[in-house]
C-alpha positions, -999 to 999 in steps of 0.1 A, spaced: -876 756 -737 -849 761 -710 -869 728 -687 -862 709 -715 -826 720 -724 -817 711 -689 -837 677 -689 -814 671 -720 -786 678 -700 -791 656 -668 -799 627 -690 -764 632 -708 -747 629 -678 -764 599 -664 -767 573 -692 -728 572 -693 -724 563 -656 -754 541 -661 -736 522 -690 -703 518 -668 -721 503 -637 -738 483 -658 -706 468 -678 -689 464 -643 -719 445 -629 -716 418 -661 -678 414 -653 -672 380 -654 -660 362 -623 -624 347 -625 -625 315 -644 -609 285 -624 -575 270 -632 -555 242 -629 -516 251 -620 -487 234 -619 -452 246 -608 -421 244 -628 -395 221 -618 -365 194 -626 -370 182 -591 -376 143 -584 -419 138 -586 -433 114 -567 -453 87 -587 -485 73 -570 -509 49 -585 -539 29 -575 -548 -6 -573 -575 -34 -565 -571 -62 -542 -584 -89 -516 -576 -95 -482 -556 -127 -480 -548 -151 -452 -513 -158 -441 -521 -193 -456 -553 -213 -460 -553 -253 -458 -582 -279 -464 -577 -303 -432 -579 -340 -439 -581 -372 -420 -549 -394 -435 -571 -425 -421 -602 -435 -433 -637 -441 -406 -668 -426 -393 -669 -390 -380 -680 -389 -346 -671 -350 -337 -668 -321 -355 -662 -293 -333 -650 -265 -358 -677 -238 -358 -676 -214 -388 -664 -181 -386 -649 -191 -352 -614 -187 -338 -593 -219 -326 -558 -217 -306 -533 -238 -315 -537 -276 -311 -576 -272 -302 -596 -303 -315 -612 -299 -347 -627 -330 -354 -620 -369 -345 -633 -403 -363 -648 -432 -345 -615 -444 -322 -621 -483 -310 -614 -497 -340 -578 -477 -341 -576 -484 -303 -582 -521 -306 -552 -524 -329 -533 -504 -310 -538 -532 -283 -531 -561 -304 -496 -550 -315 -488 -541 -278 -499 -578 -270 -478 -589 -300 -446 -570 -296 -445 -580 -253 -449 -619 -266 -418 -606 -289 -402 -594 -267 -400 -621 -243 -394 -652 -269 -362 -631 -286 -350 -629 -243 -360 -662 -240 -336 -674 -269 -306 -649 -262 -301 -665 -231 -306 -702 -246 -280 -696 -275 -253 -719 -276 -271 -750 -258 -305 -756 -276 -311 -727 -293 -288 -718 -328 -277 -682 -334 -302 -681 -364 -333 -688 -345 -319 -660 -324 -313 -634 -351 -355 -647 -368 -365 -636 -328 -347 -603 -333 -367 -597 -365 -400 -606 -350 -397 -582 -324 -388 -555 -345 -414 -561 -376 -437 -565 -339 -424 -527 -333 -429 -511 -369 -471 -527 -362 -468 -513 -328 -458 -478 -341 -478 -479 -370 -510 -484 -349 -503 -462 -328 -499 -429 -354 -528 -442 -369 -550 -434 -337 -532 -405 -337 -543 -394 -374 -581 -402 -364 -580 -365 -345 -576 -336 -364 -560 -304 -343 -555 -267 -356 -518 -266 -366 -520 -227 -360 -546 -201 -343 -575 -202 -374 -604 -191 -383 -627 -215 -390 -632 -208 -430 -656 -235 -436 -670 -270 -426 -667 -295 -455 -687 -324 -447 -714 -330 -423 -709 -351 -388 -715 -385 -385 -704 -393 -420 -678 -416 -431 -651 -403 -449 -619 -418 -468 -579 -410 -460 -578 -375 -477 -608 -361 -479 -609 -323 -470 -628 -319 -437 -627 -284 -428 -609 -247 -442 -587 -232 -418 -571 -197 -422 -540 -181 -404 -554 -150 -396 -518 -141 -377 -513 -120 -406 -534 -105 -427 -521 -98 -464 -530 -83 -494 -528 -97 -532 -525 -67 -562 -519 -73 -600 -490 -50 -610 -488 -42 -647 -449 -51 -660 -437 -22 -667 -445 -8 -630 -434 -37 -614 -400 -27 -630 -403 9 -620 -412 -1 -586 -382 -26 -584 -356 1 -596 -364 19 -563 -348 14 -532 -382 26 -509 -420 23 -524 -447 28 -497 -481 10 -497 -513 15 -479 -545 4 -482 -581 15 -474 -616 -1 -471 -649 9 -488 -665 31 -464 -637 38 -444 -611 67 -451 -583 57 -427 -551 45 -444 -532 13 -430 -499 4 -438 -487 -27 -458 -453 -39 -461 -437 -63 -487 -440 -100 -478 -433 -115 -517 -439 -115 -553 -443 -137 -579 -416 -139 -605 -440 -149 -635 -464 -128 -652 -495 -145 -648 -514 -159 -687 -536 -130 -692 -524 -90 -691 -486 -94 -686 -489 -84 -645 -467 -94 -613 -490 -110 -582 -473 -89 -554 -483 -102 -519 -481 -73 -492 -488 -71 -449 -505 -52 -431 -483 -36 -409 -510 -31 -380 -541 -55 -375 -569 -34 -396 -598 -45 -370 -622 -71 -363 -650 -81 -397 -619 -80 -420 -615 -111 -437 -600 -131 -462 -622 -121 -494 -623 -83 -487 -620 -61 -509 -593 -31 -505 -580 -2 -524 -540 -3 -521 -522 32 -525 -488 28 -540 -465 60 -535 -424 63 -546 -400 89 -555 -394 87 -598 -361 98 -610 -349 132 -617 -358 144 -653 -334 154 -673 -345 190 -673 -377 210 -666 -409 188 -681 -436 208 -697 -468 195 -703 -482 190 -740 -519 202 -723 -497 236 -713 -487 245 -745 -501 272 -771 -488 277 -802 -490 304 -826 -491 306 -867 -454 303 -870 -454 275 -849 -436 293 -817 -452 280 -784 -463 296 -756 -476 290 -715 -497 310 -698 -483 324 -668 -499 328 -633 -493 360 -611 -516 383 -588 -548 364 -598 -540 368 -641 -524 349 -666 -498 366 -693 -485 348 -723 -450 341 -723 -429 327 -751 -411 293 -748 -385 271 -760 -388 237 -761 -375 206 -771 -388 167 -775 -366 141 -761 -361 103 -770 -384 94 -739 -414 113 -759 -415 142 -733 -414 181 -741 -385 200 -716 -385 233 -715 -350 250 -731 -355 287 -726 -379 311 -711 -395 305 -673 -373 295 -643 -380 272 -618 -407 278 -592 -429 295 -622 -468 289 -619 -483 277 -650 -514 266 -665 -513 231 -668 -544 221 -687 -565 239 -707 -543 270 -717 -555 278 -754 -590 284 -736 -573 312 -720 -568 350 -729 -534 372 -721 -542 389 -692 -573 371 -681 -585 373 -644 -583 337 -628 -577 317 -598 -562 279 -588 -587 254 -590 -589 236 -557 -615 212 -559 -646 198 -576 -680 220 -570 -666 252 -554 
């Protein structure tokens, strides 16, 4: 009778410190949070946009005389200085009249001499003057011969890279017709679509910084403003903004490329402390409240707040500056809750 009095005993001591290790050991862990901090300071606004690597300016070459092409030396993909040869027609025809109006402007020449120093005895002063005008409609051929020959060679007007060949060698093309793509690669730029209403943000601002990253690549370069369009283009209401890099981005980056351009400026002040509508929790009499961070909890605090004509809620009464709140997700949240600052996806 007494064993069993005392086994009684023993177990009525145990199953309570039993039950409290137990109900410590299911304590849940700190449930993650996003926080924001209180403030009527200046935010900065970032956003995100999709481009293509552009060219400083791409032309079509054309012959502005018409003949057979002879050489095309324009490799694609390749780079060509300044003034290397691209491609030249078939040149003795252009170099046989280029001949012929020498031959006809000397013999001009030397019959309008031969008559200024005759005038007065055999030869009139009109028959002078007609000499005059044969020499110089003898000059005009001359000339124009000679830019013709000229026009049968194509030259790069800037260093390019060779974009693409249009026709084939040996064939005979007409004045005008596009022989070969050329890029000027001295600068590369950047083309975005910016909706209207940022474009107008972003001109209201005296410094908005741009960078830009590649797919696969998670260095930033810099791009400065080169120009923008001044009329929303048919579809979507957006600005074409044209930006530079600041800093050649490396070699394989080409016209076409895709890129990722960063936008990042200073918004204006708010008119008071913004609070966001995600923040709020509000009870049955319709009084709102934020949940509070400190030491690793979150407390309920009342609120005042008010809606302004630009649809935001400010914050009139109740938390000072520099005050951690929950941001998002506060009516899933208890007063005096254990939690911490979420940081980042998976942890």
């Amino acid at each position: 009778m007494r064993s069993h009095w005392f086994f009684t005993g023993v177990l009525a001591l145990i199953i309570p410190f039993t039950a409290m290790a137990q109900e410590e050991a299911v304590q849940p862990a700190p449930k993650p949070v996003k926080l924001m901090e209180l403030s009527n300071r200046p935010v900065v606004l970032q956003r995100q946009f999709f481009g293509q690597v552009a060219a400083r300016q791409t032309v079509d070459l054309a012959f502005q005389v018409g003949g057979q092409l002879l050489a095309l030396s324009a490799e694609e993909g390749a780079t060509m200085p300044s003034g290397a040869l691209i491609a030249q027609l078939d040149l003795a025809g252009y170099q046989r009249a280029v001949a012929q109006t020498q031959l006809n402007y000397d013999k001009a020449q030397r019959d309008a001499k031969r008559l200024e120093s005759l005038q007065g005895q055999a030869v009139s002063a009109v028959q002078v003057r007609d000499a005059e005008t044969t020499l110089r409609l003898a000059e005009i051929a001359l000339e124009s011969a000679q830019d013709n020959l000229g026009h049968a060679t194509l030259r790069a007007p800037f260093d390019a890279l060779v974009a693409r060949r249009l026709i084939a060698n040996y064939q005979t093309v007409t004045a005008g017709t596009p022989v070969v793509r050329l890029h000027d690669i001295s600068e590369l730029r950047v083309d975005i679509e910016v909706p209207e209403v940022l474009f107008r943000q972003a001109g209201a601002r005296d410094q908005v910084e741009f960078s830009a990253v590649f797919p696969g690549d998670d260095r930033r370069f810099p791009l400065n403003m080169r120009e923008f369009e001044t009329e929303t283009s048919s579809v979507g209401q957006s600005y074409t903004i044209t930006l530079a890099f600041a800093d050649n981005p490396g070699a394989f980056v080409f016209p076409g490329a895709s890129v990722t351009v960063y936008t990042s400026a200073e918004g204006i002040a708010p008119n008071g402390t913004v609070v966001p509508k995600t923040a709020l929790i509000y009870g049955p009499a319709g009084e709102a409240f934020v949940m509070v961070y400190e030491d690793g909890t979150v407390r309920q605090t009342s609120v005042e707040i008010e809606m302004h004509e630009d649809g935001l809620l400010y914050l009139i009464e109740g938390l000072s500056d520099g005050t951690q709140i929950v941001s998002t997700g506060a009516s899933q949240l208890r007063d005096g809750q254990p939690v911490r600052p979420f940081t980042r996806i998976g942890e």
